[in-house]
DSSP file (Angstrom, degrees, kcal/mol; ACC not computed):
  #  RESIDUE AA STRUCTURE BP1 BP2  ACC     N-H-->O    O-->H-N    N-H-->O    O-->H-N    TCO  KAPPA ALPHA  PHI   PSI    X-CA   Y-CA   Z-CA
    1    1 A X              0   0    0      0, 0.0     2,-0.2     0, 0.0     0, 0.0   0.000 360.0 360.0 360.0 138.5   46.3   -1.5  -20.8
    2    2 A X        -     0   0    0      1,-0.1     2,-0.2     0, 0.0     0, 0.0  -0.426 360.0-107.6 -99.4 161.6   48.1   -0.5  -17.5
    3    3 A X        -     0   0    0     -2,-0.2     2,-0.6     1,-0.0    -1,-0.1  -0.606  30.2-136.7 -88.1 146.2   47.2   -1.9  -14.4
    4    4 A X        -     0   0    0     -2,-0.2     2,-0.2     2,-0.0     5,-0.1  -0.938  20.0-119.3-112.3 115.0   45.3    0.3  -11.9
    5    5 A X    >>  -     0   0    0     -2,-0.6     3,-4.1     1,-0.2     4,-0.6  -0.490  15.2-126.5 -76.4 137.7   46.2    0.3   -8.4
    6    6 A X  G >4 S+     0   0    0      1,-0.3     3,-0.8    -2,-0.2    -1,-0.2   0.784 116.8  45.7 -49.5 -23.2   43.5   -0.8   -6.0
    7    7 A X  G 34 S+     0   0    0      1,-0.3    -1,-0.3     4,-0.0    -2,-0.1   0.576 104.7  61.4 -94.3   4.8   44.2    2.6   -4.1
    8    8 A X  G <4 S+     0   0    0     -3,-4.1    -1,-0.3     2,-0.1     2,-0.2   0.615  88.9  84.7 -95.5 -23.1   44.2    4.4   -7.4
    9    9 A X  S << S-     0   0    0     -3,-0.8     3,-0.1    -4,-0.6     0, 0.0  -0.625  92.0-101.0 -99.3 145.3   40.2    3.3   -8.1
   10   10 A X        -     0   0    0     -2,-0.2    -1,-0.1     1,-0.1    -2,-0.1  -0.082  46.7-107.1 -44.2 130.0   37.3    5.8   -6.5
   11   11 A X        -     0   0    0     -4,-0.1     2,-0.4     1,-0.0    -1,-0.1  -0.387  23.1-116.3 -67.0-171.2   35.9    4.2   -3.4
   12   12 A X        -     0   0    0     -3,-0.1     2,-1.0     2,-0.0    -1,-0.0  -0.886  36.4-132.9-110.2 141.5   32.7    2.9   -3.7
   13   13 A X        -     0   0    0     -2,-0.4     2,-0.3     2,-0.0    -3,-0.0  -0.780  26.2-176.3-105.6 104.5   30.3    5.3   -0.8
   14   14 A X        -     0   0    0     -2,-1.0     2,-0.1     1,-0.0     3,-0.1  -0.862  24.1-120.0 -98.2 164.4   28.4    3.4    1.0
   15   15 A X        -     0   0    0     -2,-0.3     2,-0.1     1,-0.1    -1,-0.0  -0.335  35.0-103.6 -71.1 150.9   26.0    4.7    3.5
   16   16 A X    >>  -     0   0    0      1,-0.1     4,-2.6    -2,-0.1     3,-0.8  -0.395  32.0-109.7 -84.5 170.8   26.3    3.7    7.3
   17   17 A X  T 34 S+     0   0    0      1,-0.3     5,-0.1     2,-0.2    -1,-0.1   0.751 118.5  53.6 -73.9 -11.8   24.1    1.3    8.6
   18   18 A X  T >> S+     0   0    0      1,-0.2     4,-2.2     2,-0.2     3,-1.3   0.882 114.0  44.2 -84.2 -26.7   22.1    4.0   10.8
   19   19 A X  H <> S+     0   0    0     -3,-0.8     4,-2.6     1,-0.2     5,-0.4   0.890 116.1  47.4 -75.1 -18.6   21.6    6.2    7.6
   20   20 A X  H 3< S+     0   0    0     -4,-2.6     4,-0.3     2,-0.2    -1,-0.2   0.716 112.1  48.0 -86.3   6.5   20.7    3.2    5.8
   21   21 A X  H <> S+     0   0    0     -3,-1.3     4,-2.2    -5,-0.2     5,-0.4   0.778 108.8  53.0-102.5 -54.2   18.4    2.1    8.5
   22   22 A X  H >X S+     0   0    0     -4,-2.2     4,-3.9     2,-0.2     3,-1.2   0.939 108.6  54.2 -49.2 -56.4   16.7    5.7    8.7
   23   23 A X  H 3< S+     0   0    0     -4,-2.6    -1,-0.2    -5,-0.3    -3,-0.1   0.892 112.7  42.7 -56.2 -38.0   16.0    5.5    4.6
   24   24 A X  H 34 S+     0   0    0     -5,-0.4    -1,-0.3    -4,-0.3    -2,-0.2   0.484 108.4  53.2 -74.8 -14.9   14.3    2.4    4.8
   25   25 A X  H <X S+     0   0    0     -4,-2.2     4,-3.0    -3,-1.2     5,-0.3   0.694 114.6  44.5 -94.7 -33.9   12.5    3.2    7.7
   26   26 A X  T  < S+     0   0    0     -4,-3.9    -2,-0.2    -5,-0.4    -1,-0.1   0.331 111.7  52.5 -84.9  31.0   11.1    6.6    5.7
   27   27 A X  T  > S+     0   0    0      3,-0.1     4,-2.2    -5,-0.1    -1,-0.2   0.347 113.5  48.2-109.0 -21.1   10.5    4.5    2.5
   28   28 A X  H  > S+     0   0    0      2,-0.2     4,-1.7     1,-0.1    -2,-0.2   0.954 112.2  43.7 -71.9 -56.1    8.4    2.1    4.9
   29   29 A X  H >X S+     0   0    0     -4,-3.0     4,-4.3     1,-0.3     3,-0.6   0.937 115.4  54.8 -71.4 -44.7    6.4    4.9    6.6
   30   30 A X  H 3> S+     0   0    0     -5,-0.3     4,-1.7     1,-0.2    -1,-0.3   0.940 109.8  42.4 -48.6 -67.7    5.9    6.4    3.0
   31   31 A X  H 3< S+     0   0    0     -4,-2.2     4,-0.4     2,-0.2    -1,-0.2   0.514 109.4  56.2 -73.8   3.8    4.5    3.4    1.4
   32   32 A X  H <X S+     0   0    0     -4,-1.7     4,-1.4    -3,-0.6     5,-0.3   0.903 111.9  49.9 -79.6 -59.5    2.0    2.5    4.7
   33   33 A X  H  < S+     0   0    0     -4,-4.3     5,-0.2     1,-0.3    -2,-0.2   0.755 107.7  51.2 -94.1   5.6    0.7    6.2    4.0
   34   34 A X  T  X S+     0   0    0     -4,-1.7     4,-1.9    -5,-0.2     3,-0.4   0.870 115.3  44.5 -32.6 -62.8    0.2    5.5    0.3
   35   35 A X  H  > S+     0   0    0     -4,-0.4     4,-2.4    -3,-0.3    -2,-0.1   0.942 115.8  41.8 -34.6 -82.0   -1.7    2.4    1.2
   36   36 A X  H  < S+     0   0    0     -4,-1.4    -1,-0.2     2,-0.2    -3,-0.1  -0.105 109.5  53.1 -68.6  25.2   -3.8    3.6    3.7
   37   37 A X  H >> S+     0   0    0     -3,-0.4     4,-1.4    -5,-0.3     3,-1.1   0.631 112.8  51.0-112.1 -65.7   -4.8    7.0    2.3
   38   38 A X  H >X S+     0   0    0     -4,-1.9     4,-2.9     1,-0.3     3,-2.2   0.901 118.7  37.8 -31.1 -76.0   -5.8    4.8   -0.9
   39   39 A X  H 3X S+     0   0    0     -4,-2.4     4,-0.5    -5,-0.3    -1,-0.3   0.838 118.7  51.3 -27.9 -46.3   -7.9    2.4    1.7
   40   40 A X  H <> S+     0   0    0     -3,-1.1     4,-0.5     1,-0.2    -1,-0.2   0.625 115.3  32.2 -93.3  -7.4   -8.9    5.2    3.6
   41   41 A X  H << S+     0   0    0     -3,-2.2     4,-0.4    -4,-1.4     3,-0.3   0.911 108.1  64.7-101.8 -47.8  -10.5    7.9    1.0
   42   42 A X  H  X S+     0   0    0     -4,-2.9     4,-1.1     1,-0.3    -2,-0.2   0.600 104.1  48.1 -94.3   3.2  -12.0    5.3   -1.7
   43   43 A X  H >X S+     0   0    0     -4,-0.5     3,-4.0     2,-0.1     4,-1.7   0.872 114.4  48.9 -68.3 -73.7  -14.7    3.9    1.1
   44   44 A X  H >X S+     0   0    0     -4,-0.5     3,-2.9    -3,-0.3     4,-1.6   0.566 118.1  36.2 -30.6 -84.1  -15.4    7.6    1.7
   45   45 A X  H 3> S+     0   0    0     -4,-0.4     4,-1.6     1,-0.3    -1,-0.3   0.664 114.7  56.9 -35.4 -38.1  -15.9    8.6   -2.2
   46   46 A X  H <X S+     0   0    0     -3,-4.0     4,-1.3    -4,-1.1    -1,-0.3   0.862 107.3  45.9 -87.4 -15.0  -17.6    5.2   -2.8
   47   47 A X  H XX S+     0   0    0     -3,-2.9     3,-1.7    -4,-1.7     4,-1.0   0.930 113.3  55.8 -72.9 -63.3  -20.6    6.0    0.4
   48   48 A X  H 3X S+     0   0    0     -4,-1.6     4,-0.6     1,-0.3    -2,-0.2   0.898 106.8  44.7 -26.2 -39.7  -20.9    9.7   -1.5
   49   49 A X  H >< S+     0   0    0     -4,-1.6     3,-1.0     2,-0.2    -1,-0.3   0.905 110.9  57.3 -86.3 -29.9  -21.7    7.9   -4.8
   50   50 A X  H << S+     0   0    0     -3,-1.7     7,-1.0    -4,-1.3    -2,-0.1   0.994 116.1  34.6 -49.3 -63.9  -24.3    5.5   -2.6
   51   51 A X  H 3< S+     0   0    0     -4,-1.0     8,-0.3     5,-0.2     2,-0.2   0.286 121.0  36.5 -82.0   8.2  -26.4    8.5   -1.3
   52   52 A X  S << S+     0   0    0     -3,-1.0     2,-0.2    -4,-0.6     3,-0.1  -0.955  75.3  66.7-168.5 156.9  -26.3   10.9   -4.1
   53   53 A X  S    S-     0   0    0     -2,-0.2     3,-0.5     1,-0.2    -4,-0.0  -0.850  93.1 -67.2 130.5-178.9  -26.4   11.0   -7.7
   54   54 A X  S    S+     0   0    0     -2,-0.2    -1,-0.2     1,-0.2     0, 0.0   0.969 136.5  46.0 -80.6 -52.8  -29.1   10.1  -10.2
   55   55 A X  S    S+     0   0    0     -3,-0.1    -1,-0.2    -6,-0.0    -2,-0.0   0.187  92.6 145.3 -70.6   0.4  -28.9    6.2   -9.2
   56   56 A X        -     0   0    0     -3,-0.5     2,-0.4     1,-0.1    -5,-0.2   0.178  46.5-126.4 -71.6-172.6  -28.9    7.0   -5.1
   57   57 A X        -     0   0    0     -7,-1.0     2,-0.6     3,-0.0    -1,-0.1  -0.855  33.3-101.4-131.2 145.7  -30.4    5.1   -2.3
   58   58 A X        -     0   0    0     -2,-0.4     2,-1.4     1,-0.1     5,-0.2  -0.558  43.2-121.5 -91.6  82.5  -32.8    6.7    0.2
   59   59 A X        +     0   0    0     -2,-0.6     2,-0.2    -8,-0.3    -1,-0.1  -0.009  59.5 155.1 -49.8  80.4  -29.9    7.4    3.6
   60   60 A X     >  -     0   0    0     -2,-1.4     4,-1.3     1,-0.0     5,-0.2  -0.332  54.8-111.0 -46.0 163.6  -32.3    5.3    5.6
   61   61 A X  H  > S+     0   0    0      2,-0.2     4,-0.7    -2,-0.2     5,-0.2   0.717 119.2  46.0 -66.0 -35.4  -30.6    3.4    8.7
   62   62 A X  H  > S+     0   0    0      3,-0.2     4,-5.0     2,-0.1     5,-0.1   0.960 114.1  50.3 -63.9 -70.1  -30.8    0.1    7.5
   63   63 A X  H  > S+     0   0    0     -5,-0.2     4,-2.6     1,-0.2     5,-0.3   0.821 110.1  49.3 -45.9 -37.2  -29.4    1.3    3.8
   64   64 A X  H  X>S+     0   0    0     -4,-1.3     4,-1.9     2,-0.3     5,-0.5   0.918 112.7  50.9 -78.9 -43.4  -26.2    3.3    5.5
   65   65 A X  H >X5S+     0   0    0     -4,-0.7     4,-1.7    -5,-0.2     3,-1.0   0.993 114.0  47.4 -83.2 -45.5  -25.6    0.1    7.4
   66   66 A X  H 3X5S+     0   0    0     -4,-5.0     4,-1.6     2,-0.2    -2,-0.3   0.887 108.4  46.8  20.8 -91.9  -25.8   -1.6    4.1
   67   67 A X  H 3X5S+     0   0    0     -4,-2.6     4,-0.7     2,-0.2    -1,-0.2   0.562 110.3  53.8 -78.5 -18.3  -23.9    0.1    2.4
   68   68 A X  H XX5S+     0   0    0     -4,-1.9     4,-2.0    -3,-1.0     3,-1.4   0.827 109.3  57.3 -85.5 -61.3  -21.0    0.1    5.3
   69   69 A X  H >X<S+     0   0    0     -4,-1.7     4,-2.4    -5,-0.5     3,-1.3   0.703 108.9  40.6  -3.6 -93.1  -21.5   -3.6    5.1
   70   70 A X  H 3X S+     0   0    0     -4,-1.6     4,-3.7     1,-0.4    -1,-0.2   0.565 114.0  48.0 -29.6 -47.9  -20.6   -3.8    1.5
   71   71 A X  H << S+     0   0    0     -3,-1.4     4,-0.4    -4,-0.7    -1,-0.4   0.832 112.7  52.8 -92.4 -36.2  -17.9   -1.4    1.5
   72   72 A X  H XX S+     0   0    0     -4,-2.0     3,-2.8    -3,-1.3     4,-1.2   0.992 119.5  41.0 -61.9 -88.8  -16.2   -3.6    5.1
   73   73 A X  H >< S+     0   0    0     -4,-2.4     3,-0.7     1,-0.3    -2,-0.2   0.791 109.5  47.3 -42.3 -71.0  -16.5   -6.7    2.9
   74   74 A X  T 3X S+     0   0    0     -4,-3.7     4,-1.5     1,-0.3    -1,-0.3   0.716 113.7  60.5 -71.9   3.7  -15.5   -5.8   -0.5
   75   75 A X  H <> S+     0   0    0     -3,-2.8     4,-1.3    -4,-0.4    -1,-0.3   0.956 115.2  28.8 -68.9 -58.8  -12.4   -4.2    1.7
   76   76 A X  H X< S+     0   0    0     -4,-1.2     3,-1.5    -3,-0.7     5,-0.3   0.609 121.1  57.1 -85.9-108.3  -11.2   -7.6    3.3
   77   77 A X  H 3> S+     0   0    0      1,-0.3     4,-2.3     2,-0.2     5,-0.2  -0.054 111.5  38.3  55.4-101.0  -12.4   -9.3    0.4
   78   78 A X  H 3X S+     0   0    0     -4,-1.5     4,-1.3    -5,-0.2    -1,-0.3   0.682 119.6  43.7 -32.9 -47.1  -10.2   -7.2   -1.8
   79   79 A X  H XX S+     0   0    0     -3,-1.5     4,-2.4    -4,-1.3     3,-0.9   0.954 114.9  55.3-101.5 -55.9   -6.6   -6.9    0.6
   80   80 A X  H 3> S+     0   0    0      1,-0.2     4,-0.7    -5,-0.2    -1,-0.2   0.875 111.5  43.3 -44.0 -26.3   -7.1  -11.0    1.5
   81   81 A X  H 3X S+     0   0    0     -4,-2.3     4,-1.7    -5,-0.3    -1,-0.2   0.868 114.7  49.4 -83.2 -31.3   -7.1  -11.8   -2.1
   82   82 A X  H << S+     0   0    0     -4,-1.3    -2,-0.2    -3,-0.9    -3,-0.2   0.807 116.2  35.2 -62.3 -48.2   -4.6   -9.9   -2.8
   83   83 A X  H  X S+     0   0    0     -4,-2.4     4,-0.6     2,-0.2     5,-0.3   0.523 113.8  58.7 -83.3  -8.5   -2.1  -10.7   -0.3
   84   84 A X  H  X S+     0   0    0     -4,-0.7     4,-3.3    -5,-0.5    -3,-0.1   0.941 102.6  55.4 -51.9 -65.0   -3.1  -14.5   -0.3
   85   85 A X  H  < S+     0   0    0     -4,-1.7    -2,-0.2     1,-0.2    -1,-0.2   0.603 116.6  38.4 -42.6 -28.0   -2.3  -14.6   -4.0
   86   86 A X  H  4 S+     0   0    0      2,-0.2    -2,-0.2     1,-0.1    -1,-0.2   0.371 113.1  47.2-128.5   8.1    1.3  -13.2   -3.1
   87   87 A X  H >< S+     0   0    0     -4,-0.6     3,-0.9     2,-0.1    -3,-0.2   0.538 115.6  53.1 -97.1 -34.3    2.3  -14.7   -0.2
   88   88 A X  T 3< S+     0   0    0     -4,-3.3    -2,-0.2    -5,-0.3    -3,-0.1   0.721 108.5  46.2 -59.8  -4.3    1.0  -18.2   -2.1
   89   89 A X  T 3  S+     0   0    0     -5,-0.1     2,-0.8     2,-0.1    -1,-0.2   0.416  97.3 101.3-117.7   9.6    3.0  -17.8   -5.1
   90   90 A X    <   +     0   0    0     -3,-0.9     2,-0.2     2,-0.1    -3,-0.0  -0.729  48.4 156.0 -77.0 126.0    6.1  -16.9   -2.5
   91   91 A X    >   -     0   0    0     -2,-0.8     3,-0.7     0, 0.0    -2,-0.1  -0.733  57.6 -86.3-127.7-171.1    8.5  -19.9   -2.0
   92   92 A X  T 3  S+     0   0    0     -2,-0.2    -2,-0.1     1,-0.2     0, 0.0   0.423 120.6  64.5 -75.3  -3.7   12.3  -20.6   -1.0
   93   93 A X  T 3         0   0    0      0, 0.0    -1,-0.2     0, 0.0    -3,-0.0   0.582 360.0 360.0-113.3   5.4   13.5  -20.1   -4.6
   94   94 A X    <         0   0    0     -3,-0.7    -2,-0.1     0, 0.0    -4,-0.0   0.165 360.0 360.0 131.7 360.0   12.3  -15.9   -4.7
């Protein structure tokens, strides 16, 4: 097999550090509004299903603050448990 001279082989293309700074900052911004669109509609969907429907609850003042209650808790609830679990199981060895 003949020897290939290093100038003979493809470079390799990497991107410069500002494009590579720019992709990563729109893969960031991308997966924030992923997140928070998730966060931000299923409260909305989950008050609709409170106050209507076969099973609803009567939009008193008490119930709506209730039912914000509920939906605030099981929120931090939910994202503390979540991120708890995976920043505890993080250590120095990956």
């Amino acid at each position: 097999m003949p020897a290939v001279a290093e100038s003979a082989r493809l470079p390799r293309v990497l991107p410069d550090a500002k494009a590579r700074r720019r992709r990563l900052l729109f893969l960031c911004l991308a997966s924030l509004g992923i997140v928070y669109g998730d966060i931000g509609t299923s409260p909305l969907y989950a008050m609709r299903e409170c106050f209507y429907g076969q099973h609803a609850v009567a939009p008193t003042h008490a119930n709506v603050l209730g039912v914000l209650s509920l939906i605030l808790w099981s929120l931090v609830l939910i994202i503390s448990v979540k991120y708890l679990i995976l920043i505890l199981r993080a250590d120095n060895r990956g």
